[in-house]
N, C-alpha and C positions, 0 to 999 in steps of 0.2 A: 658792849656798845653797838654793834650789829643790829641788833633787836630795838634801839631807840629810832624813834622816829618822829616826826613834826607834820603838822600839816603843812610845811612845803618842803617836804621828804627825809628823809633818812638823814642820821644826823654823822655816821661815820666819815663819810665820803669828807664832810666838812670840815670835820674834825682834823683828819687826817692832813689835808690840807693845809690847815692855818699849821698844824703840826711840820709838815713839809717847809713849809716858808719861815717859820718862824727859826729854824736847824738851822737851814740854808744858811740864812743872814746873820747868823751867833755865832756859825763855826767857822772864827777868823783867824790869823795872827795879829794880837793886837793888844795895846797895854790894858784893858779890865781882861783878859784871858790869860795874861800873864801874872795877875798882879794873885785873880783866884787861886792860879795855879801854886804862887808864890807861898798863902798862907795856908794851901792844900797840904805839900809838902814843912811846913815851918809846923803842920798841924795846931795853929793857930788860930783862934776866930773862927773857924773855919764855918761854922753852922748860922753866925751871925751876918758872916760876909756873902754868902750863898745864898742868906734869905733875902738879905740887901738888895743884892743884885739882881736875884730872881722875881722879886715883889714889887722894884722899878717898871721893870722892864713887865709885867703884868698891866701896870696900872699905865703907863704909856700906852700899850695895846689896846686897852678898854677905853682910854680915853681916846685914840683915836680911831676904831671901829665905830664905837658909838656917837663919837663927835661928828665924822665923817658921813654919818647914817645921815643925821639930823641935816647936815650943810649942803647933801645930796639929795635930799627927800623929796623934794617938788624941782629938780634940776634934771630931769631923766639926760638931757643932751651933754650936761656937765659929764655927769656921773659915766656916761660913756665915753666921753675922751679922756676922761681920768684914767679908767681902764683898761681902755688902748693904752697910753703911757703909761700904767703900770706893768702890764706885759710885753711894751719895748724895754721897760727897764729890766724886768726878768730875765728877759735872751740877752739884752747887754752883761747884766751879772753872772749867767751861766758860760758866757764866749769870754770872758775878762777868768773866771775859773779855770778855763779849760787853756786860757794864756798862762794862768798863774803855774797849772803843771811845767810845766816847761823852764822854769824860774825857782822851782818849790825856796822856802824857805824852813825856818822852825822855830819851833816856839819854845824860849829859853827862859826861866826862872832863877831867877839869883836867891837862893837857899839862906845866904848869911845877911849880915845886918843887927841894928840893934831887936831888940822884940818891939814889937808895934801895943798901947794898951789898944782896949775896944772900941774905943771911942776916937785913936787916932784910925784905924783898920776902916770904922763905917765914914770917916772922913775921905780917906784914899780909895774908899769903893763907890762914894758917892761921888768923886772930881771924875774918876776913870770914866762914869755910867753917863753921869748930866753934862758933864762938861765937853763930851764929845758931841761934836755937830751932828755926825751918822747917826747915833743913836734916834734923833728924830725923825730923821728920812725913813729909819725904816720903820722904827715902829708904830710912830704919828701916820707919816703919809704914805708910804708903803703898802704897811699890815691894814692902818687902818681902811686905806683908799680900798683895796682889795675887798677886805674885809663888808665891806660896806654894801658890796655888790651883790651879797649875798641875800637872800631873802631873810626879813626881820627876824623869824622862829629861829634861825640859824646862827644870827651874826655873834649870838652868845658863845654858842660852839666855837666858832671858828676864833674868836678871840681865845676860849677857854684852849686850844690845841696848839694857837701860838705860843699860847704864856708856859703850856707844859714843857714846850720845847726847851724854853731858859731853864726851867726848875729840871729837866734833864741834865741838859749842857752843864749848869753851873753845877751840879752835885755832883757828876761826875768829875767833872775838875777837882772841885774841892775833896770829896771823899775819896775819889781813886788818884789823887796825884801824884803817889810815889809810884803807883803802876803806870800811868800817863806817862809822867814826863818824860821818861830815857823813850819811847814809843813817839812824842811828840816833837823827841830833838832830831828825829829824823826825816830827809824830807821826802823820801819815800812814801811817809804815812800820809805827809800835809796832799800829795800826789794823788792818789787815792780818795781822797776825802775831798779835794775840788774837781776830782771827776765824778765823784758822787754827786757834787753841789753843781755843777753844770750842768748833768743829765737831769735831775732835781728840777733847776730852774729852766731849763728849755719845757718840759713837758709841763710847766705850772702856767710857762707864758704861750703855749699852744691852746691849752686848757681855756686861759683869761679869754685868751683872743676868742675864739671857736663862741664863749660863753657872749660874748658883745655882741657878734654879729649873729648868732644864732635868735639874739632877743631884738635885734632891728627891725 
C-alpha cells in the first residue's frame, strides 16, 4: 500500500487513519462485543455473525463518508466546524479512555444457554449492531463527518481502513475467542488497550484540528 497514490496524495497515510479511528471506537466493553465473543467461544455462527456485524458497520461507514461528502460539498464553513467538533470529540473520547483506565472493567461472555439457530444469531447481531444509538454517532457522524474532510480520491480509502478495522476486530473476537476471552476478563488488558485508545484518539484530534486550521 505505500506505493499507491492519488492525485491528492498517498493513499496510506489515509488508510491508516480511518484504520486508527475506526479501532478506536469498536474496541469497547459492550453487549455486540460480548455477544461476538459469546458465539466465538460457543464456536457457533461464528463466520455468519462476524460477516453480519462487520458488513453493517461497512456500509454505515460508506453511507456516511459518502453521505456526508455530498451534505458538505458546497458548505466549506459547515464542513469546518463539523471538524472542529469532530476533533473535540476525539480528545473527549481519548481523556474519557484514559479515565476509563483507572475504573478498568472486562468483558465477560456467558458460554452456556440454549444453542441459538442462524437465523435467531443474525437476529441478536442485528438488535446488538442497529439498535444501538452509538453505533450511528460513530459511524454515520463521526467516521463519516471525519471522513468527508478528506480529499474526494481519498475518501474511499479512508472509509475502506475504517470498515477494515471492524472485519479485524470482529474476527478476531470471533475466531480467536477462546484465546481472547480468559485475556479479555482481565482488567489489566482492558488498561492497556484504552491507553492505546487515548494516545490513538488525542493524536487523530491534533491531526483534525492542525488539518482545519492549516486549510483556513
Amino acid at each position: 500500500m505505500p506505493f499507491l497514490s492519488t492525485s491528492a496524495g498517498p493513499v496510506a497515510p489515509v488508510f491508516l487513519q480511518g484504520f486508527a479511528l475506526g479501532l478506536g471506537l469498536i474496541v469497547a466493553i459492550g453487549a455486540q462485543n460480548a455477544f461476538v465473543l459469546r458465539q466465538g467461544l460457543r464456536r457457533e455462527h461464528v463466520a455468519t455473525v462476524v460477516g453480519f456485524c462487520a458488513l453493517m458497520d461497512a456500509a454505515l461507514i460508506i453511507a456516511g463518508v459518502f453521505g456526508m461528502a455530498r451534505a458538505l460539498g458546497d458548505r466549506p464553513q459547515l464542513a469546518r466546524a463539523l471538524a472542529l467538533a469532530g476533533a473535540a470529540f476525539l480528545a473527549w473520547y481519548g481523556w474519557k479512555a484514559f479515565q476509563r483506565m483507572r475504573h478498568a472493567g472486562s468483558l465477560q461472555a456467558a458460554a452456556g444457554g440454549e444453542a441459538l439457530s442462524r437465523r435467531a444469531a443474525l437476529g441478536q447481531a442485528a438488535a446488538f449492531t442497529l439498535l444501538n444509538p452509538h453505533v450511528y454517532l460513530d459511524t454515520v457522524l463521526l467516521v463519516g463527518g471525519l471522513g468527508a474532510q478528506q480529499p474526494a480520491p481519498l475518501q474511499a480509502w479512508f472509509a475502506a481502513g475504517a470498515s477494515t478495522a471492524s472485519v479485524v476486530w470482529f474476527s478476531l473476537l470471533g475466531v480467536g475467542a477462546r484465546w481472547l476471552a480468559p485475556w479479555f476478563a482481565r482488567p489489566t488488558a482492558w488498561r492497556v488497550l484504552d491507553g492505546l485508545i487515548g494516545v490513538t484518539m488525542a493524536v487523530l484530534a491534533v491531526a483534525m484540528a492542525r488539518q482545519v486550521w492549516s486549510g483556513v
